[in-house]
C-alpha positions in Angstrom: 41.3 -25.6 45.7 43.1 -29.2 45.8 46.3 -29.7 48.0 48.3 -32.4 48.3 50.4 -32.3 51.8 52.8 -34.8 52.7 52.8 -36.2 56.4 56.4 -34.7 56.7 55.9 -31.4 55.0 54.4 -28.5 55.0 54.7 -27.4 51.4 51.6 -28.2 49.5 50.8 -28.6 46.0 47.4 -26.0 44.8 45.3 -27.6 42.4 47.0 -30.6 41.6 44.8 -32.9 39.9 45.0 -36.8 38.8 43.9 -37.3 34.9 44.3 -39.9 31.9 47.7 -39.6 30.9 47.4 -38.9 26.4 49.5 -38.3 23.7 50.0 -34.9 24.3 51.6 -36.0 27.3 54.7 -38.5 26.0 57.6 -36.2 25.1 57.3 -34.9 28.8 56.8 -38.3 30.3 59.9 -39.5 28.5 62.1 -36.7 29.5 60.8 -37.8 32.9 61.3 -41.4 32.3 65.3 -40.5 31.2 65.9 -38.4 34.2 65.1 -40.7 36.9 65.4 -44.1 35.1 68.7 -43.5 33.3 69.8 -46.5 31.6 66.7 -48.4 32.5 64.3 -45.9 30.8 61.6 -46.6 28.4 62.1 -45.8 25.0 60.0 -43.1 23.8 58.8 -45.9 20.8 57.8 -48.2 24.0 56.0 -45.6 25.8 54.0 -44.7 23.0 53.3 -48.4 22.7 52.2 -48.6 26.0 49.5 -45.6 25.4 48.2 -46.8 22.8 47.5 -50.4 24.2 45.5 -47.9 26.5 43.3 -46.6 24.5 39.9 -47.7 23.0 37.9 -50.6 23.7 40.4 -53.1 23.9 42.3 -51.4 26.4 43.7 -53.6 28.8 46.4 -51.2 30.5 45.4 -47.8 32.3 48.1 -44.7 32.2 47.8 -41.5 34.8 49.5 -38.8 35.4 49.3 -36.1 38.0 50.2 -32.4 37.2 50.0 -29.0 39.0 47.7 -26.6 38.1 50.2 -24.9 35.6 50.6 -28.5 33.9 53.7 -29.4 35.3 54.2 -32.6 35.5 54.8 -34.3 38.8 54.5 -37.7 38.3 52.5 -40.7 35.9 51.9 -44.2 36.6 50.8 -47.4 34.7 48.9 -50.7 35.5 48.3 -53.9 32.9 45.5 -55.3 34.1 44.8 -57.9 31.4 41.3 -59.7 30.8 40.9 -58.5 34.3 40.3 -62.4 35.4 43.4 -62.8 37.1 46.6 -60.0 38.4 46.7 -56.7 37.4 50.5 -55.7 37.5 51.3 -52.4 38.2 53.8 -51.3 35.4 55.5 -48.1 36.8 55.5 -45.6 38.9 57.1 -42.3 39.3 57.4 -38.8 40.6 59.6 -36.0 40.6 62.1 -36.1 43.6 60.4 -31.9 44.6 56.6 -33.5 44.8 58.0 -36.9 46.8 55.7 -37.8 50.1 53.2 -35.2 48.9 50.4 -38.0 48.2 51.4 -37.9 44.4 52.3 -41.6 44.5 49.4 -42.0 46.6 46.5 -40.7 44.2 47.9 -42.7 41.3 48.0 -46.1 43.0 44.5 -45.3 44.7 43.2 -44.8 41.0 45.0 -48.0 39.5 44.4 -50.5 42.2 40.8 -49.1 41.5 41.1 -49.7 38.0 42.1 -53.0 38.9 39.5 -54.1 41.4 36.7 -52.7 39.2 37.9 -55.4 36.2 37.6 -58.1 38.3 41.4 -58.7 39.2 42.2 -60.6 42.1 45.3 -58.7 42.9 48.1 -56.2 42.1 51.7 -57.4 41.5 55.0 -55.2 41.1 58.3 -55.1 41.4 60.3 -52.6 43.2 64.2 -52.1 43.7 65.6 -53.8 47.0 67.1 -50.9 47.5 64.1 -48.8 47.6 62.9 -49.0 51.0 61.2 -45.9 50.7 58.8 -47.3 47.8 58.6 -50.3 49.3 57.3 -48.5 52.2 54.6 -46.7 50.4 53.1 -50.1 49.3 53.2 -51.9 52.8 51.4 -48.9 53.8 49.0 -49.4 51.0 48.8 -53.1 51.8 51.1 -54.6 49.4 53.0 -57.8 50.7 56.5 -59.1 49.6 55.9 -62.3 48.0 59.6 -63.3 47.3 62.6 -61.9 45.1 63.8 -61.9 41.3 66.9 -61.9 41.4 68.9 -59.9 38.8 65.8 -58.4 37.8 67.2 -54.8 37.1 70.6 -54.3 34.6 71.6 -50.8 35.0 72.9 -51.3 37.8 72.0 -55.0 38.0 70.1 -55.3 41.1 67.1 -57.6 42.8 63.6 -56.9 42.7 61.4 -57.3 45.8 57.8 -58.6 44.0 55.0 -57.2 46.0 51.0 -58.2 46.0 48.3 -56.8 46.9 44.9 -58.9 47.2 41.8 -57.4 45.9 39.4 -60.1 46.9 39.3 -59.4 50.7 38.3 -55.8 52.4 39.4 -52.4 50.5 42.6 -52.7 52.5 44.7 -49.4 52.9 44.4 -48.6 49.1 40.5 -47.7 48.6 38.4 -44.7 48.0 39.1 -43.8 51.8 42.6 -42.9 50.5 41.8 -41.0 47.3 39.3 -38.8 49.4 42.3 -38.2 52.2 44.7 -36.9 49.8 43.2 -33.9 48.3 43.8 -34.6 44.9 41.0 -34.3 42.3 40.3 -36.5 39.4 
C-alpha cells in the first residue's frame, strides 16, 4: 500500500499512484483546470490538443496525472520537452487544494524532470505566479533557480511571472529518483 504524507500532515493518501494522463482523463482534468485556473484555464479544445501532441512516436510533450485509489483525481502535470536537444519547459502543474503538500506535486515533477533528462534536455524552464511563494518554494526545493521575470505574463488578473530553471547537465540535484522513491507514490 502507497501513501503519500506531507511533511506538515498527517493525513495520508492510500494507494495513490502516478500514471500517463489519456483521453479518458480530459473532461475531469478540465473541470479541474476551470476550478483553480478561472479565467486563465485551458480550453477543453487546447487540452485535448496538448494530449494528443503526446501521444505516438512523435511525441514531444509528456502528460501525468496522479489519482487515488478510487480514481479521484488529485492533480496532472505537463512538460514540452521538444527534440530534447535543448529546454524542456514544464507546461503546468496542478493539484487539488485537499492533496496540497502531500508529495502530489512532488511525484509529478520527479517523473517530468525525468522525462526531460532522459531526452537529452539540458534543463527545465517554467513560469510561476510572483505571488505564489508556495510553488515557488516547491521548485527551489527541487532545485529550480529564478532566472529573471516576465512581466505581465498572466491576464486574469494580470500579474508577473517568476521564470525558473533547473539544470540537467550537472548532478541529479533535489529532483532525481532519490525523490520519487521518498514519496511513496507508485508509477
Amino acid at each position: 500500500m502507497s501513501q503519500v504524507t506531507g511533511p506538515d500532515r498527517g493525513e495520508s493518501l492510500a494507494q495513490a499512484h502516478l500514471r500517463a494522463m489519456t483521453s479518458a482523463d480530459l473532461a475531469q482534468v478540465a473541470r479541474l483546470e476551470g476550478e483553480l485556473f478561472g479565467g486563465e484555464a485551458w480550453s477543453p479544445q487546447l487540452l485535448a490538443d496538448e494530449l494528443a501532441a503526446a501521444q505516438g512516436p512523435q511525441a514531444d510533450r509528456r502528460y501525468v496525472l496522479v489519482e487515488d485509489a478510487a480514481g479521484g483525481l488529485l492533480g496532472y502535470a505537463g512538460l514540452w520537452f521538444g527534440d530534447g536537444r535543448g529546454e524542456a519547459d514544464l507546461l503546468t502543474i496542478a493539484t487539488v487544494p485537499a492533496a496540497r503538500r502531500r508529495g502530489v506535486a512532488t511525484v509529478m515533477l520527479t517523473d517530468l524532470v525525468e522525462v526531460a533528462r532522459g531526452r537529452g534536455c539540458r534543463a527545465v524552464l517554467l513560469e510561476v505566479r510572483a505571488s505564489n511563494e508556495a510553488a515557488q518554494r516547491l521548485y527551489a526545493g527541487h532545485g529550480f533557480r529564478p532566472l529573471g521575470v516576465r512581466r505581465r505574463y498572466y491576464v486574469a488578473p494580470v500579474e508577473d511571472a517568476v521564470v525558473m530553471r533547473l539544470d540537467l547537465r550537472g548532478s541529479l540535484g533535489a529532483v532525481g529518483a532519490e525523490t520519487f522513491g521518498a514519496s511513496g507514490l507508485t508509477k
